[in-house]
Backbone as CSV, one residue per row, in Angstrom:
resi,resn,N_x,N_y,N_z,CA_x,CA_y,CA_z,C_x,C_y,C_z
1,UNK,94.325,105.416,116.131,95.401,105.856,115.275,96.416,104.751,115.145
2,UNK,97.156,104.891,113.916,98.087,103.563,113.508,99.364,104.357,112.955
3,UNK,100.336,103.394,112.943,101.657,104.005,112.438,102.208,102.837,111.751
4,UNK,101.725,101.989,111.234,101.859,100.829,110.204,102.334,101.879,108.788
5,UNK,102.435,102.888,108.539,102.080,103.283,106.945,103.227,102.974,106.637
6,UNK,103.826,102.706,105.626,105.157,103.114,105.093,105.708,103.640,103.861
7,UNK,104.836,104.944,103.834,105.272,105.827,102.674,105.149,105.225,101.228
8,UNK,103.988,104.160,101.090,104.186,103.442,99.431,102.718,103.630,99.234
9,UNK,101.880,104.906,99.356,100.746,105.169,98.890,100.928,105.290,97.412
10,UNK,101.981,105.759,97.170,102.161,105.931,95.545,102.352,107.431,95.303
11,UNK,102.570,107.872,93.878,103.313,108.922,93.301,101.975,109.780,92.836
12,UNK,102.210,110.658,92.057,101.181,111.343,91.291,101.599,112.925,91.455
13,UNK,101.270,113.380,90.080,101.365,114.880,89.823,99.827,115.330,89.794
14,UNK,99.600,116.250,90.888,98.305,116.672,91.417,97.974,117.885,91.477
15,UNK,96.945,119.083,91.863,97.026,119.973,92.036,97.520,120.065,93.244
16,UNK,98.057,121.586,93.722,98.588,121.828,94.953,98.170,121.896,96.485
17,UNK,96.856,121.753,95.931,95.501,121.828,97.027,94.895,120.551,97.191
18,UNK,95.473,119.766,96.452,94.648,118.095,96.779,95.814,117.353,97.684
19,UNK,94.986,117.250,98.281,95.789,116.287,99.718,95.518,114.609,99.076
20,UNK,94.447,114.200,98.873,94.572,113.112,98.172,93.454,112.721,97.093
21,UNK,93.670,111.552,96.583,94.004,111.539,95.420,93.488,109.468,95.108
22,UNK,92.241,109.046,94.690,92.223,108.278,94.800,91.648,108.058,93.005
23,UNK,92.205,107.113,92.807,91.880,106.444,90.894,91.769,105.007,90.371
24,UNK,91.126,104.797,89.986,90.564,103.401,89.351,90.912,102.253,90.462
25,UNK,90.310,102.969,91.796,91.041,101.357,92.821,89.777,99.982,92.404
26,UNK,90.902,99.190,92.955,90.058,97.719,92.770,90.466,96.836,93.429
27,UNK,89.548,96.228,94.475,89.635,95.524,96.084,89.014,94.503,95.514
28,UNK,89.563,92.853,96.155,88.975,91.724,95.760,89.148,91.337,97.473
29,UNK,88.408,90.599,97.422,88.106,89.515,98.867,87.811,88.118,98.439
30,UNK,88.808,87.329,99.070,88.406,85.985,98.606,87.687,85.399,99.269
31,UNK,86.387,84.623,99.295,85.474,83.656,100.442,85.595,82.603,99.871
32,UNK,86.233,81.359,100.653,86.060,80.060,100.437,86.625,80.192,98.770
33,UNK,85.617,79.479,97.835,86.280,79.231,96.629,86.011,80.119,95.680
34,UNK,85.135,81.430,96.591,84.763,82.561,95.687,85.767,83.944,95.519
35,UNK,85.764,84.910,94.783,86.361,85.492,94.953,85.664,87.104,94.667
36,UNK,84.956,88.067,95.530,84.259,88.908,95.710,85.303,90.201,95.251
37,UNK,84.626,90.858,94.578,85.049,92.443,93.952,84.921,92.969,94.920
38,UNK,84.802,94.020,95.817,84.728,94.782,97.307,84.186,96.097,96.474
39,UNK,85.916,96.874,96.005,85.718,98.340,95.068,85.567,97.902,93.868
40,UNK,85.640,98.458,93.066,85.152,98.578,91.477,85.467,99.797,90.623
41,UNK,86.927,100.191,90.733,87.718,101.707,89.726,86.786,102.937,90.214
42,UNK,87.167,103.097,92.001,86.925,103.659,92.681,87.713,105.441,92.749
43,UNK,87.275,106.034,92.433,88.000,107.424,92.165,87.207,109.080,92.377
44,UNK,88.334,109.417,92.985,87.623,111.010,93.868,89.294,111.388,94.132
45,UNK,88.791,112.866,94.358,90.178,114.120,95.154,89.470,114.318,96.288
46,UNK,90.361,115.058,96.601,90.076,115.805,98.284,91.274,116.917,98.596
47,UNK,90.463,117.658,98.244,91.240,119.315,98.926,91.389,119.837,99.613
48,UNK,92.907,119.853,100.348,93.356,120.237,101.675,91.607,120.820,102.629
49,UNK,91.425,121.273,103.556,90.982,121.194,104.459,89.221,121.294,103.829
50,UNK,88.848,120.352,103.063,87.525,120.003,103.026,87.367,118.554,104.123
51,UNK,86.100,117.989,104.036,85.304,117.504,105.322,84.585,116.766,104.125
52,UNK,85.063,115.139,103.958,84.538,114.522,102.966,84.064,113.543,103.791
53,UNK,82.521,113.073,103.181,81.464,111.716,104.982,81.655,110.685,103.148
54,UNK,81.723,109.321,103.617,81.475,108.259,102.598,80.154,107.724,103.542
55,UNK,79.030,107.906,102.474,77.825,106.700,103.213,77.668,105.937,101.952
56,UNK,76.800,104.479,102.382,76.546,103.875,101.416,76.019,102.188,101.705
57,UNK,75.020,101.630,101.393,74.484,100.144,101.792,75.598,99.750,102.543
58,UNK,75.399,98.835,103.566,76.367,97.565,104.210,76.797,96.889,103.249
59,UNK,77.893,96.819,103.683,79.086,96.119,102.469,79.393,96.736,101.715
60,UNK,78.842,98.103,100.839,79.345,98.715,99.928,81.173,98.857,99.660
61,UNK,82.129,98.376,100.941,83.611,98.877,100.877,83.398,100.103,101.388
62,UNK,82.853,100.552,102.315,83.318,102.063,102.785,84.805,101.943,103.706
63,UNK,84.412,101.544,104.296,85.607,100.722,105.591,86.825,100.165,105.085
64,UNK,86.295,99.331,103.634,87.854,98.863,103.187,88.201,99.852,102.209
65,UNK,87.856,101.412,101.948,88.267,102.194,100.918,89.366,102.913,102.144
66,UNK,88.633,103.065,103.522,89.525,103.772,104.328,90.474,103.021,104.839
67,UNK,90.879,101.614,104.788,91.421,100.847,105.522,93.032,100.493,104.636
68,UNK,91.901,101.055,103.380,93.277,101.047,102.252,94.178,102.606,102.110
69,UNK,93.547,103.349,102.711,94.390,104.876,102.689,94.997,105.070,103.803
70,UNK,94.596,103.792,105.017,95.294,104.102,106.215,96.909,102.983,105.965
71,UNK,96.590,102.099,104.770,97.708,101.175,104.576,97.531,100.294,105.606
72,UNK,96.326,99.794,105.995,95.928,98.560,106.328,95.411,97.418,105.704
73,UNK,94.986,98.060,104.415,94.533,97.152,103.667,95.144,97.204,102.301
74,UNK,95.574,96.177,101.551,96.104,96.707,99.870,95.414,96.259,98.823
75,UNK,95.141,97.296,98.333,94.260,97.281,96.871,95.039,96.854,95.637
76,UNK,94.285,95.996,94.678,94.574,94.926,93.870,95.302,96.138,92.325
77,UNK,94.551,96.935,92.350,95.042,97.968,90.981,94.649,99.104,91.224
78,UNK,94.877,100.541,90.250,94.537,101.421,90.523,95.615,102.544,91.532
79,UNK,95.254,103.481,91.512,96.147,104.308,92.418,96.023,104.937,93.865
80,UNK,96.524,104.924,94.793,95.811,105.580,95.788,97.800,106.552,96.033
81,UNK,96.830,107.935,96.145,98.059,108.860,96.892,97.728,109.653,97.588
82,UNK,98.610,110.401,98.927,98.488,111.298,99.467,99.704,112.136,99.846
83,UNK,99.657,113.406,100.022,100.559,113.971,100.133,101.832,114.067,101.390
84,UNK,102.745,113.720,100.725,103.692,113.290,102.147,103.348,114.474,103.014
85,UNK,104.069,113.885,104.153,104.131,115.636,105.329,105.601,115.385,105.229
86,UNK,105.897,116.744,105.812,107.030,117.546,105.985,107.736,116.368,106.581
87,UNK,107.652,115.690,107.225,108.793,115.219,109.034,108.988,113.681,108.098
88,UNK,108.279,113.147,107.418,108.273,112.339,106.762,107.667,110.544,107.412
89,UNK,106.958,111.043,108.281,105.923,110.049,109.432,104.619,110.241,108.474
90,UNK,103.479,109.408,108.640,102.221,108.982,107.793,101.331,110.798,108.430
91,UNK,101.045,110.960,106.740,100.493,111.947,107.318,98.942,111.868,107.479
92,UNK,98.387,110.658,108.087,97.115,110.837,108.753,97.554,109.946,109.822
93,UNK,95.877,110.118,110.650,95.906,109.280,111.586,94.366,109.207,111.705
94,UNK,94.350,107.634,112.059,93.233,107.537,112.246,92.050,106.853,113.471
95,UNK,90.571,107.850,113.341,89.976,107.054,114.756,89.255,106.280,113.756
96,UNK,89.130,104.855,114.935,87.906,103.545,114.543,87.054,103.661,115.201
97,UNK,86.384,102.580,114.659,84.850,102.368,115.264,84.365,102.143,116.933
98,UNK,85.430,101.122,116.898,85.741,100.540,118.380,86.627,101.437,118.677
99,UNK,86.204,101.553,120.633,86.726,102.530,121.417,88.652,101.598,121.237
100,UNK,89.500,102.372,120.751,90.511,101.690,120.558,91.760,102.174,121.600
101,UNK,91.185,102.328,122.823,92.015,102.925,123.589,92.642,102.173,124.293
102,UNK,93.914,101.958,125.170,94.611,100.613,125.236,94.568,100.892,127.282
103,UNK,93.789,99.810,127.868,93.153,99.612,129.026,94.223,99.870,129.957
104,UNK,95.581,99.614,129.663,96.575,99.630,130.555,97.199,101.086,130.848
105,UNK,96.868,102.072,130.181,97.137,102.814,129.917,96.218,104.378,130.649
106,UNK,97.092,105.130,131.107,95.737,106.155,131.759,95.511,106.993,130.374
107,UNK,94.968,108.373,130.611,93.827,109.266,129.712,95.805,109.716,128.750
108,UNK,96.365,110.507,129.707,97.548,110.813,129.367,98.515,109.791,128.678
109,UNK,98.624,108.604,129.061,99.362,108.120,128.268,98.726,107.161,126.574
110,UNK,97.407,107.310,126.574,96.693,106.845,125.634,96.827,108.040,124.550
111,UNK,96.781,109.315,125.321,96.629,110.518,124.289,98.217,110.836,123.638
112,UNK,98.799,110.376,124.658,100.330,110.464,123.994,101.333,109.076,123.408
113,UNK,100.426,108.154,123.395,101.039,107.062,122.563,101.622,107.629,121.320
114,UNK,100.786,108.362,120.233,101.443,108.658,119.012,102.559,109.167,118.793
115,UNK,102.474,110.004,119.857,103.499,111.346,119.914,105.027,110.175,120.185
116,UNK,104.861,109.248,120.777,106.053,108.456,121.225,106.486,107.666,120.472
117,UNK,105.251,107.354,119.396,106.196,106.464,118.046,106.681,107.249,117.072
118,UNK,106.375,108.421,116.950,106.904,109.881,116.345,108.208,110.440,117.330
119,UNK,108.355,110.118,118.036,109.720,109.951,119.092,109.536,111.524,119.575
120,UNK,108.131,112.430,119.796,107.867,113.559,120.521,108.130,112.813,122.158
121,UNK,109.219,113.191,123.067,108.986,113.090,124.634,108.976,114.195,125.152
122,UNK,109.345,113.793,126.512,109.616,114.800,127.396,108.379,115.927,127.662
123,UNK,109.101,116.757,127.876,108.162,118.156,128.011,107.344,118.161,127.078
124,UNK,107.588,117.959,126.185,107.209,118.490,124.228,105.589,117.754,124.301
125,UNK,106.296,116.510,124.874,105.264,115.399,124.350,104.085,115.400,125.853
126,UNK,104.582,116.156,127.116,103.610,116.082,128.342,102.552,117.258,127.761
127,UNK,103.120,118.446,126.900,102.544,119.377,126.849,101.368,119.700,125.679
128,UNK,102.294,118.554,124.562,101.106,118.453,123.601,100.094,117.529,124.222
129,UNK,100.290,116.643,124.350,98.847,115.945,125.199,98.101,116.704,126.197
130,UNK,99.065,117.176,126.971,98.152,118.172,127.811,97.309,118.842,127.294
131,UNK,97.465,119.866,126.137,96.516,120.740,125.707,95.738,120.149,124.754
132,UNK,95.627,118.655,124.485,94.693,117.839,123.536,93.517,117.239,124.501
133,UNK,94.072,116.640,125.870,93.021,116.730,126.431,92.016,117.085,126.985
134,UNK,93.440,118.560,127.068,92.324,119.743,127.875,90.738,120.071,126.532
135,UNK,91.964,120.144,124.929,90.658,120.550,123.840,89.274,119.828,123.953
136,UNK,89.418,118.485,124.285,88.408,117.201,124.124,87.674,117.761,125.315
137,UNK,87.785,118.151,126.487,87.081,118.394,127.797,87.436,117.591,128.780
138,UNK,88.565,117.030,128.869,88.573,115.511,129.790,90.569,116.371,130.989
139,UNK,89.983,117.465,131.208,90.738,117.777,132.172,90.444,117.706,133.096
140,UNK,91.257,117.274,134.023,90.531,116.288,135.514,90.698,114.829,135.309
141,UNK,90.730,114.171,134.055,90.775,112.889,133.704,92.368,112.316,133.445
142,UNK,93.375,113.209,133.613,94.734,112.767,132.924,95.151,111.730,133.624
143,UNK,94.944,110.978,134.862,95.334,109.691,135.266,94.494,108.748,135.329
144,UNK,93.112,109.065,134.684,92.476,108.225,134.858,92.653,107.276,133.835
145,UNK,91.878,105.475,133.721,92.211,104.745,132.877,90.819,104.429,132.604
146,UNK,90.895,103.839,130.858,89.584,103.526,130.343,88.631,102.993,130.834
147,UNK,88.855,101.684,132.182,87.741,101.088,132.739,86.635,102.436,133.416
148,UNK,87.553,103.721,133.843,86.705,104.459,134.780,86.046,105.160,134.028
149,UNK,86.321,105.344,132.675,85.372,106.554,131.504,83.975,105.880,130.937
150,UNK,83.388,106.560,130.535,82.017,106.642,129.809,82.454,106.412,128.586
151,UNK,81.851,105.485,127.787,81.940,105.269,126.079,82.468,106.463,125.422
152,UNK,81.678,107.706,125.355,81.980,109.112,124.816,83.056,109.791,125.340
153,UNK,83.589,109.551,126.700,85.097,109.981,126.991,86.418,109.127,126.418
154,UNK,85.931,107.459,126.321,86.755,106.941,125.715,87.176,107.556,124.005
155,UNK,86.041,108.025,123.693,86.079,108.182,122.294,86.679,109.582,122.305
156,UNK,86.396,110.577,123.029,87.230,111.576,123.318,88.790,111.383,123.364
157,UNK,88.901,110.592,123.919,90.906,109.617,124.104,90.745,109.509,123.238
158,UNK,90.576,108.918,122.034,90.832,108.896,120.515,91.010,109.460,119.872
159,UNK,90.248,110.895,119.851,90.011,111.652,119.185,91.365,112.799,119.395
160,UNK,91.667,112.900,120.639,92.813,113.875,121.073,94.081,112.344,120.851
161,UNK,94.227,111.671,120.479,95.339,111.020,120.213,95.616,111.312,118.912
162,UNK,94.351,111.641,117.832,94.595,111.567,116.303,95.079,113.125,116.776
163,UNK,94.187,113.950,117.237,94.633,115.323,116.999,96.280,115.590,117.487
164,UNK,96.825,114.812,118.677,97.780,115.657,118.927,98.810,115.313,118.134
165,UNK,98.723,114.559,117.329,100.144,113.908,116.224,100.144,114.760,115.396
166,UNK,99.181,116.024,114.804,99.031,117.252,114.313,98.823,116.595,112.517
167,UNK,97.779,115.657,112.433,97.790,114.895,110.948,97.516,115.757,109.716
168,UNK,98.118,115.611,108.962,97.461,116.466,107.809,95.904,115.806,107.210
169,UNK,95.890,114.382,107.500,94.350,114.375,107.283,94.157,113.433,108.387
170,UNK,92.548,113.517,108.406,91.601,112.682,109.391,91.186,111.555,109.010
171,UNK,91.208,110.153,108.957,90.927,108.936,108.564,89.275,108.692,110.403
172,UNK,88.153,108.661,109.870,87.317,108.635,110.942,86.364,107.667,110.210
173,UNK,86.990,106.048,111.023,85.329,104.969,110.915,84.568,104.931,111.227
174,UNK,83.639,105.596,111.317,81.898,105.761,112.105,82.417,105.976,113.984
175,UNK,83.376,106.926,114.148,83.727,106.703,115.798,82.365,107.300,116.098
176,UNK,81.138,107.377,116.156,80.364,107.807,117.053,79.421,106.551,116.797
177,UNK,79.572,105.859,116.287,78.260,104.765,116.250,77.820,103.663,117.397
178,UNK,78.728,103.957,118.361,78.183,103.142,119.531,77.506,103.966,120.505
179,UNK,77.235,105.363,120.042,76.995,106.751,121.474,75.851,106.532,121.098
180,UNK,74.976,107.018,122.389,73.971,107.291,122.338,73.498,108.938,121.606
181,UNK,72.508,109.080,121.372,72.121,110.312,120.704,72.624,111.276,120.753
182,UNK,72.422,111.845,122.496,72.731,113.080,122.932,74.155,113.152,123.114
183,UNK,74.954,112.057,123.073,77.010,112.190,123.198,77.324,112.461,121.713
184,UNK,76.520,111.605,120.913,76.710,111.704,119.658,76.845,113.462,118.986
185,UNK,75.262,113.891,119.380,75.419,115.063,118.294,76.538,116.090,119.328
186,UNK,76.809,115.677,120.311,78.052,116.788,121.566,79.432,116.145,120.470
187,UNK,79.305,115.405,120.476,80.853,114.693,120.132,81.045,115.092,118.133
188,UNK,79.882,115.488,117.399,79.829,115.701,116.015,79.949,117.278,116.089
189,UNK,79.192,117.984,117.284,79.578,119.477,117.118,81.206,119.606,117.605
190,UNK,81.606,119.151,118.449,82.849,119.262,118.812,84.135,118.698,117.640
191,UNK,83.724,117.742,117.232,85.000,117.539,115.633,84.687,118.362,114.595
192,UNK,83.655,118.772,114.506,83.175,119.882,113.631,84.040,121.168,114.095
193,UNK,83.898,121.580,115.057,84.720,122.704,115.545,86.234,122.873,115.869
194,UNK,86.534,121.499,115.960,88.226,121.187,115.567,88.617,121.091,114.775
195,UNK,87.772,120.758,114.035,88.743,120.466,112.389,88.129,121.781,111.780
196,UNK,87.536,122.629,111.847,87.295,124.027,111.249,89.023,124.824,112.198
197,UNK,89.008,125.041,113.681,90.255,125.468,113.675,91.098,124.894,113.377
198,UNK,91.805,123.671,113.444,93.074,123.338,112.886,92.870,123.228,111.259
199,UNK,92.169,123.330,110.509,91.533,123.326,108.949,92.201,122.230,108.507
200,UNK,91.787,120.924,109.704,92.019,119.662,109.111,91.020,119.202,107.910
201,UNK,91.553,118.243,106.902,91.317,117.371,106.159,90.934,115.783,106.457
202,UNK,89.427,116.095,106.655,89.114,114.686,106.679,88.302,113.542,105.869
203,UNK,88.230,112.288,105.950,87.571,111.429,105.136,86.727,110.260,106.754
204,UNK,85.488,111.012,106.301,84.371,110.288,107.579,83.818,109.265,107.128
205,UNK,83.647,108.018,107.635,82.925,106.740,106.845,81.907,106.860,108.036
206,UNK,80.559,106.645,107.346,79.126,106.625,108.474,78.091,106.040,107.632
207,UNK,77.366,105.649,108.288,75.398,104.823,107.840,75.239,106.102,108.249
208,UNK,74.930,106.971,108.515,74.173,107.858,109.016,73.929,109.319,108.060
209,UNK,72.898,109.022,107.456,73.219,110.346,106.815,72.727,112.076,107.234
210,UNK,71.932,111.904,108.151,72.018,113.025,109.434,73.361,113.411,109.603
211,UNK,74.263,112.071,110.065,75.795,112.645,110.324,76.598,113.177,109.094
212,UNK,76.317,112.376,108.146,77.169,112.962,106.548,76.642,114.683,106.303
213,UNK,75.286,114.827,106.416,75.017,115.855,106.125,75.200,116.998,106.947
214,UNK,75.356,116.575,108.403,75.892,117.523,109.599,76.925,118.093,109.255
215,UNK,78.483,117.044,109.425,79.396,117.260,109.312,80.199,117.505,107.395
216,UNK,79.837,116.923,106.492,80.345,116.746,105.404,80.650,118.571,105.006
217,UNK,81.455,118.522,103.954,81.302,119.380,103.032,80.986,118.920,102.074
218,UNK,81.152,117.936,101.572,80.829,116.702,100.777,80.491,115.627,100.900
219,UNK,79.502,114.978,100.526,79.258,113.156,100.830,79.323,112.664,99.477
220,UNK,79.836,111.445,99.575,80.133,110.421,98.025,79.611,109.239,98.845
221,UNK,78.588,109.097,97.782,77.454,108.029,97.965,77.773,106.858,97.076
222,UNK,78.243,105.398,97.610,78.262,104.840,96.845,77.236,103.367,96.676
223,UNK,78.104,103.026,95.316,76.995,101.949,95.046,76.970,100.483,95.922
224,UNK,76.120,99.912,95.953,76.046,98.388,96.629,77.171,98.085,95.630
225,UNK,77.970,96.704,96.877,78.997,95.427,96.195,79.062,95.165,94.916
226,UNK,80.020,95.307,93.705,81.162,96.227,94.196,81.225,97.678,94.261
227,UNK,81.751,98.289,95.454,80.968,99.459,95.542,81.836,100.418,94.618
228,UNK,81.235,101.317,94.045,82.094,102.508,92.820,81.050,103.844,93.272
229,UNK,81.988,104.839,92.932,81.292,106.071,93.686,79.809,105.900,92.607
230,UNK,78.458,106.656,93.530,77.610,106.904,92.596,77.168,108.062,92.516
231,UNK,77.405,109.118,93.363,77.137,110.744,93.187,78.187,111.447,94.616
232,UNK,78.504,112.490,94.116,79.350,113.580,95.197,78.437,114.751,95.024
233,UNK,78.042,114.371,96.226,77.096,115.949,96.882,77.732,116.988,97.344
234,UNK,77.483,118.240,97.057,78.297,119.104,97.873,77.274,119.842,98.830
235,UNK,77.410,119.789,99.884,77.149,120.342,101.151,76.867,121.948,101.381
236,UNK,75.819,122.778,100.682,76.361,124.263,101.290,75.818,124.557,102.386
237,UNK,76.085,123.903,103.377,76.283,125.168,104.649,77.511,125.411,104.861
238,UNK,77.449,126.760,105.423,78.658,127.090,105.375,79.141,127.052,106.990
239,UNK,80.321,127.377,106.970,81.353,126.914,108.483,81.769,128.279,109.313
240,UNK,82.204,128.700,110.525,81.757,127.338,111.424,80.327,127.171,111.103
241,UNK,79.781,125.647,112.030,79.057,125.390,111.872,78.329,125.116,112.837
242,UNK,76.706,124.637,113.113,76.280,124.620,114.468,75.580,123.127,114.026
243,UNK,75.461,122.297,114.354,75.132,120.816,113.909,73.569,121.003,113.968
244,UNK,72.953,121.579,115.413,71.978,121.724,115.381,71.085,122.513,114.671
245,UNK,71.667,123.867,114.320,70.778,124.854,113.350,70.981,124.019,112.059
246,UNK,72.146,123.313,111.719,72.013,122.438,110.209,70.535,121.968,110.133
247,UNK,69.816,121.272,110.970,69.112,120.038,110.752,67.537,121.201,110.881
248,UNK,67.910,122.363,110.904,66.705,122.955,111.628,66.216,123.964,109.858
249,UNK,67.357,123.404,108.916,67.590,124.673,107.632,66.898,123.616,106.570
250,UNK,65.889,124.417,105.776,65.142,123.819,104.914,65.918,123.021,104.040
251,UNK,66.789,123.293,103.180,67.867,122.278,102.708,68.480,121.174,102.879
252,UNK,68.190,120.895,104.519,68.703,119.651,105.040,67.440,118.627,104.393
253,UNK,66.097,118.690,104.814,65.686,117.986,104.320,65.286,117.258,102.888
254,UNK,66.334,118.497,102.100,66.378,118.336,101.159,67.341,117.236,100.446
255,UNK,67.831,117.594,100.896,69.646,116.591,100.597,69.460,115.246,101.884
256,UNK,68.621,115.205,102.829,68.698,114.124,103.329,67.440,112.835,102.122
257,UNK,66.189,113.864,101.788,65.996,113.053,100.720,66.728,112.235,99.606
258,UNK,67.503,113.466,98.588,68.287,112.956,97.579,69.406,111.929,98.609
259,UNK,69.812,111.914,99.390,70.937,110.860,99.523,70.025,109.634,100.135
260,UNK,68.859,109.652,100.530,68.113,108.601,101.173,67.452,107.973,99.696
261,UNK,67.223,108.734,98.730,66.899,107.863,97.639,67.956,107.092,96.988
262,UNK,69.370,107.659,96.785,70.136,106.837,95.704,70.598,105.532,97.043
263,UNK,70.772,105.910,98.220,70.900,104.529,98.947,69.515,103.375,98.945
264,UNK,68.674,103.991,98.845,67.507,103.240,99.024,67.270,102.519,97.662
265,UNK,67.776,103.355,96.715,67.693,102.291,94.982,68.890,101.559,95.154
266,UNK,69.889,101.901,95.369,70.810,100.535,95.475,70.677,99.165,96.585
267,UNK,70.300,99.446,97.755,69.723,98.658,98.634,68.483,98.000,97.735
268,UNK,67.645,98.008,96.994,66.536,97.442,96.431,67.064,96.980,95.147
269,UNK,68.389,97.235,94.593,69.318,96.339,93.561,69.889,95.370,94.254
270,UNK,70.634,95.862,95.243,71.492,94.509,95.851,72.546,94.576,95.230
271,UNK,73.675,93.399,95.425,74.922,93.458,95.054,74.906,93.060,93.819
272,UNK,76.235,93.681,92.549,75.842,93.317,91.585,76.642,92.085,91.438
273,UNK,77.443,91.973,91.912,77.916,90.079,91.816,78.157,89.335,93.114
274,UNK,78.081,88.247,92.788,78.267,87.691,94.635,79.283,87.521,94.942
């Protein structure tokens, strides 16, 4: 999670149910004496507590579409907005790829970093962490520090750091892509089941389309470099959800086809400029 934002996502008259709000973006990267397109008048909504996965070829810009809504990265034209929150602090937060948990720090004070640049202390701030770590499963762990955790508990500390800042949306870079299988699908049923109770709003970036189709309500598949959306799937299973009966329902293999073909024709195009 980051607190870099500073409220200049931009303006827009929206419906009342769209949390955000992305239109004709356009990302350049310069290499050496070249100068690479990334996005390409990149545009989608997202309605308060839907569950949106971005998959799409390596390099497509998945990473720099989210890197630009977290206001880490700034896009060249086009619009990107989201809806302020109330308190007037960034209303997401987000987990990365890398376990981003800070070594010096035990389980408790990693989970309550946010809360302290949001100026939550004291009691307020022992108690919301408390019951974020307890949600993740890592009670028993509150003094412990990252060297002593398992990859999947570290990522657990992440995960209860985004949750306890109480975000109106979820910014998530592939955080399960370093787990092994069996932490993985524990750690995809468990954000699945948090963000159904708190009826968070999230935007998941993953290669995985097992995981898009687990967790999504939607996946937006996009194209190879420069990447521009190329289809929005909608997801019907319905919620809660069980990750495992998903994969076990004739439909999955259905929709894991269609999204394994339009990646697999753009991967066999390649990028359309260098």
């Amino acid at each position: 999670m980051q607190e870099m934002w500073n409220g200049s996502l931009g303006t827009s008259t929206v419906g009342r149910d769209v949390v955000v709000r992305v239109r004709d973006v356009v990302k350049h990267f310069r290499h050496g004496q070249r100068v690479i397109r990334a996005l390409d008048r990149v545009s989608f909504e997202l309605r308060e507590g839907r569950f949106l996965v971005i998959v799409g070829p390596s390099g497509c810009g998945k990473t720099t579409l989210l890197r630009i809504l977290a206001g880490l990265e700034q896009h060249d034209s086009g619009e990107v907005w989201m809806r302020p929150s109330r308190d007037g602090h960034p209303p997401f937060a987000m987990v990365f790829q890398e376990q981003s948990v800070f070594p010096w720090m035990t389980v408790r004070e990693n989970v309550a970093y946010g809360l302290r640049l949001r100026r939550v202390r004291g009691r307020a701030a022992e108690e919301r962490a408390g019951h974020w770590i307890r949600k993740v499963g890592l009670a028993g762990f509150e003094r412990a520090y990252p060297h002593q955790l398992s990859g999947g508990m570290k990522q657990r500390v992440s995960i209860a750091r985004a949750f306890a800042v109480d975000p109106d949306v979820l910014l998530m870079d592939e955080p399960f892509s370093a787990l092994d299988e069996q932490m993985r699908t524990i750690l995809q049923q468990e954000v699945s089941t948090l963000c159904e109770e708190q009826q968070k709003t999230v935007i998941f970036v993953t290669h995985s389309i097992d995981e898009a189709i687990t967790l999504g309500d939607e996946v937006l598949v996009m194209t190879h470099r420069p990447g521009q959306v190329k289809r929005l799937i909608p997801i019907p299973f319905a919620r809660p959800r069980d990750v495992v009966e998903v994969r076990a329902d004739p439909r999955y293999g259905e929709l894991y086809e269609e999204i394994w073909g339009l990646i697999a024709e753009e991967v066999r195009r390649g990028p359309r400029e260098a």
